[in-house]
C-alpha positions in Angstrom: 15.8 20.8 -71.1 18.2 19.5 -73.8 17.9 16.0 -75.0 20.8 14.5 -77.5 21.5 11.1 -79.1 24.9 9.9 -79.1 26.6 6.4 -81.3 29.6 5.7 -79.1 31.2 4.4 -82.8 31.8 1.9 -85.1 31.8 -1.1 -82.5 28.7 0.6 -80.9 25.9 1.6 -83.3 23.2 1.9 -80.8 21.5 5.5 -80.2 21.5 6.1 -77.0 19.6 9.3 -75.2 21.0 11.8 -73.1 18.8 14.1 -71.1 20.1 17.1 -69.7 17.4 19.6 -67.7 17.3 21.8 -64.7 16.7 18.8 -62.4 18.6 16.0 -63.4 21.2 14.1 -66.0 19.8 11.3 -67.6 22.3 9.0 -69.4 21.5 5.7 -71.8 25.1 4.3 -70.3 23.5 0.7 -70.1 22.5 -2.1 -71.7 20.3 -4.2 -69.7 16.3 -3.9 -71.2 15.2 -3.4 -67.8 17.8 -0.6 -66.6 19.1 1.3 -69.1 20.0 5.0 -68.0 22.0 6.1 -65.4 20.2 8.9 -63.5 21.5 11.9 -61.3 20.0 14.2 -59.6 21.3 17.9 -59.9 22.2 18.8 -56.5 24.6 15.9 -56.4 26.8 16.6 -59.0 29.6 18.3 -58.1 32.8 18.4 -60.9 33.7 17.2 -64.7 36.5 17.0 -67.2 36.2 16.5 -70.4 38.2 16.8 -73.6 39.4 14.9 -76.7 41.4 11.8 -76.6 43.3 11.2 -79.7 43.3 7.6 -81.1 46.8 6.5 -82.5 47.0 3.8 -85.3 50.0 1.8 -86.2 51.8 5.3 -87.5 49.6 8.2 -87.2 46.6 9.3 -85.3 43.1 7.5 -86.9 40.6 9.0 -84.8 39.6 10.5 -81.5 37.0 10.0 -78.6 35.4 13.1 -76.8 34.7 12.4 -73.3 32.8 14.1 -70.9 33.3 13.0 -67.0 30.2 14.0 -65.0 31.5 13.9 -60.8 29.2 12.9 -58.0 29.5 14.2 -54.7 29.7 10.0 -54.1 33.1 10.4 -56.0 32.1 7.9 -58.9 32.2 9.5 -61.9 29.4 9.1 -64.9 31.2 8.8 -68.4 29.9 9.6 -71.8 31.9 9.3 -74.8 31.4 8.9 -78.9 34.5 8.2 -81.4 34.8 9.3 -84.8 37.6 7.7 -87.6 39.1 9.2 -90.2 37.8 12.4 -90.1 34.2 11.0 -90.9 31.2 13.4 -89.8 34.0 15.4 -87.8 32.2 19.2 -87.7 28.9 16.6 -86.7 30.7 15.2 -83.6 32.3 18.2 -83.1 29.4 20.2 -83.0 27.6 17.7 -80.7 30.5 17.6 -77.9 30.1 21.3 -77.9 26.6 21.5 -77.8 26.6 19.3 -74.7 29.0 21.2 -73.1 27.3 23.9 -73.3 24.3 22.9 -72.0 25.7 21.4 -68.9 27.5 24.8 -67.9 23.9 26.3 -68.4 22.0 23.5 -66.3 25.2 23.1 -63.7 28.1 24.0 -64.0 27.4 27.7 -64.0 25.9 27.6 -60.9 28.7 26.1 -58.9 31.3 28.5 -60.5 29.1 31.0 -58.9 29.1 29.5 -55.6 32.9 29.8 -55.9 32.6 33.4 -57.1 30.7 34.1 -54.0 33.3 32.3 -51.5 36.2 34.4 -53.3 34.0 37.5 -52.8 33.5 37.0 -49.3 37.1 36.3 -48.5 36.7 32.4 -47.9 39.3 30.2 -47.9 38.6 27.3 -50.3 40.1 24.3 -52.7 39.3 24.3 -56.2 41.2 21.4 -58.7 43.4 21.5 -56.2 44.8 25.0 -56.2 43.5 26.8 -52.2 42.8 30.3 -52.8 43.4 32.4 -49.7 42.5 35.8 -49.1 45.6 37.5 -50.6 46.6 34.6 -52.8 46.4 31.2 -54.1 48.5 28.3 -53.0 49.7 24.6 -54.4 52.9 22.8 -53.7 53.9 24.6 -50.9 54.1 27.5 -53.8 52.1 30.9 -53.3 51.1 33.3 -55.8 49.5 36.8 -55.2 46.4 37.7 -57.1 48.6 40.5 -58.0 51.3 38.2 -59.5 48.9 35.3 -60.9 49.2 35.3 -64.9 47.7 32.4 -66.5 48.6 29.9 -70.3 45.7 28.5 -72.0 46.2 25.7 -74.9 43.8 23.8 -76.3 43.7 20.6 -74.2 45.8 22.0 -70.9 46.5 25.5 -69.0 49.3 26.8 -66.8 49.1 28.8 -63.8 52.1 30.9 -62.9 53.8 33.5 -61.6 54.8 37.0 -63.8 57.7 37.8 -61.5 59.0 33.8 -60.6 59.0 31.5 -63.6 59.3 28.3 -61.4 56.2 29.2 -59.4 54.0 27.3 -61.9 51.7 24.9 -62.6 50.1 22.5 -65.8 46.1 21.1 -65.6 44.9 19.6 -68.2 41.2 19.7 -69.0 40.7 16.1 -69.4 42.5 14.8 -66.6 42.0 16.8 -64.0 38.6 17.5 -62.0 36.9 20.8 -62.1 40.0 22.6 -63.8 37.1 24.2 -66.5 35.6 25.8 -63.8 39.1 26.7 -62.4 40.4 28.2 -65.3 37.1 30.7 -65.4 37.4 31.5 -61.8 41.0 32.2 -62.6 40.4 33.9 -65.6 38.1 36.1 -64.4 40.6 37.3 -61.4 43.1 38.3 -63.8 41.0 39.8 -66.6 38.5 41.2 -64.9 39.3 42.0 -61.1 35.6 41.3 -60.5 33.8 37.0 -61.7 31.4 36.8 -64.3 27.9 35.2 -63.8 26.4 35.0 -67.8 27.1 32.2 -70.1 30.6 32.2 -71.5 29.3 30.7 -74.7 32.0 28.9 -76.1 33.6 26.3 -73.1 34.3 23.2 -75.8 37.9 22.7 -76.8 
């Protein structure tokens, strides 16, 4: 169990506690005496996004908000966010965002990448951010790709999926926006790399 204290920013000063352990998330979202966290259990989580949004002044970015979207299998989503200005205690937040990150691939996230792993292994059909991976290959937009064929882009905020042999057989998820595409990317990754999934910590998921 991991527990962290996050100051959304300038506007919102108050420490609030986030508690992340092999059972449940534990968020201090609220602000009501009386009900302050925002509690889920562990076996209903099922997806996140998260990334940095970039906050733009009158000419130039001033700041940026990390986000972190946790999914429920109830489809609402639990948000938890901080800001930073100017630069001011940037390696701080940054360090923070990846910390958390981290520790929510170790308590969750890990896990149901491995349940995927084990569908792909056993020749399941299956949707993932979603891309449906079939025996022989994936599928999206009425596009198929072979395993053979799949090649993959990764940026900082966004990846593309694509074909080596057909340029227009492609597509762009961003990490932010789009549900579960960190856990697609691995799964993906792993494919093409590898031939076979991983199932140890990949240490460094933060952007």
């Amino acid at each position: 169990m991991k527990e962290f204290t996050i100051v959304r920013g300038l506007f919102d000063t108050r420490k609030r506690q986030l508690i992340i352990n092999e059972n449940y998330l534990k968020f201090e979202n609220k602000d009501f005496n009386q009900d302050l966290f925002t509690i889920i259990p562990k076996d209903e989580i099922t997806g996140i996004r998260y990334g940095i949004h970039f906050i733009k002044g009158l000419e130039f970015y001033i700041g940026r908000e990390y986000q972190i979207f946790i999914k429920t299998n109830s489809g609402k989503e639990l948000k938890i966010f901080f800001k930073l200005f100017y630069r001011r205690r940037l390696n701080e937040k940054h360090q923070l965002f990846s910390d958390i990150i981290d520790e929510l691939w170790n308590q969750y996230f890990n896990q149901i990448l491995n349940y995927y792993i084990q569908q792909y292994n056993n020749s399941e059909e299956f949707i993932l951010g979603g891309i449906v991976f079939k025996n022989t290959c994936i599928q999206f937009d009425k596009k198929e790709i072979s395993y053979s064929d799949l090649a993959i882009k990764k940026y900082t905020h966004y990846f593309i999926i694509h074909s080596k042999e057909d340029q227009y057989k492609n597509k762009m998820l961003y990490y932010l926006k789009d549900n579960n595409s960190v856990i697609l990317v691995e799964l993906l990754n792993s494919i093409i790399e590898n031939g076979q999934f991983r199932t140890e910590k990949i240490s460094d998921r933060s952007l």
